[in-house]
C-alpha positions as CSV (number, residue, x, y, z in Angstrom):
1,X,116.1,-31.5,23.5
2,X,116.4,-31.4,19.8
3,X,120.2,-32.7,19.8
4,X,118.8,-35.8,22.2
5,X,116.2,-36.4,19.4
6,X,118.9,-36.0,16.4
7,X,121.0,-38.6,18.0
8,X,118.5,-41.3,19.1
9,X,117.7,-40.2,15.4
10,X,121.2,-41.7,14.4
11,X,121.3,-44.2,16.7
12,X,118.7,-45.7,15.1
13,X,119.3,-45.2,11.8
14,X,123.1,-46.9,12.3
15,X,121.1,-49.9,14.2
16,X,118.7,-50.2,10.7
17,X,121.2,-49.7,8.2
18,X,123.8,-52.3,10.2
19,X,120.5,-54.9,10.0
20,X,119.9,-54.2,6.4
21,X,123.3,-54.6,5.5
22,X,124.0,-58.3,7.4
23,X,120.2,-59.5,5.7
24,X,121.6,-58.2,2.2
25,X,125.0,-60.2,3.1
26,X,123.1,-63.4,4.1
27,X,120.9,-63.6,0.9
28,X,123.8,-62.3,-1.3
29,X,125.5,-65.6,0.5
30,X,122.7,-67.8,0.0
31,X,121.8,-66.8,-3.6
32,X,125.9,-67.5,-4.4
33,X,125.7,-70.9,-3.0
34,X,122.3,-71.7,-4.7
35,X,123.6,-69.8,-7.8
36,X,127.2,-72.1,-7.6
37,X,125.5,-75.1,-6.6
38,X,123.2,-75.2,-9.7
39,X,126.0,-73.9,-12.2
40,X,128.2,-77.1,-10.5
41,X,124.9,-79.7,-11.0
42,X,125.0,-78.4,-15.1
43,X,128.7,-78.7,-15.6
44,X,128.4,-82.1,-13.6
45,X,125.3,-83.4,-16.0
């Protein structure tokens, strides 16, 4: 019983930490566009 529990445990860990990581990619991406974007308007001006 206890080893089920450990690896739902994991299972749902791995499922959390693979969500966390593509959110943390898509705003990392988004901040770097915004980030570029603005730094491309100032050089522009």
């Amino acid at each position: 019983m206890l080893v089920e529990v450990f690896h739902v445990l994991v299972w749902i860990v791995s499922i959390l930490f693979a969500l966390n990581f593509c959110v943390l990619a898509i705003c990392y991406l988004v901040i770097y566009n915004r980030v570029n974007h603005h730094f491309k308007a100032v050089k522009h001006d």
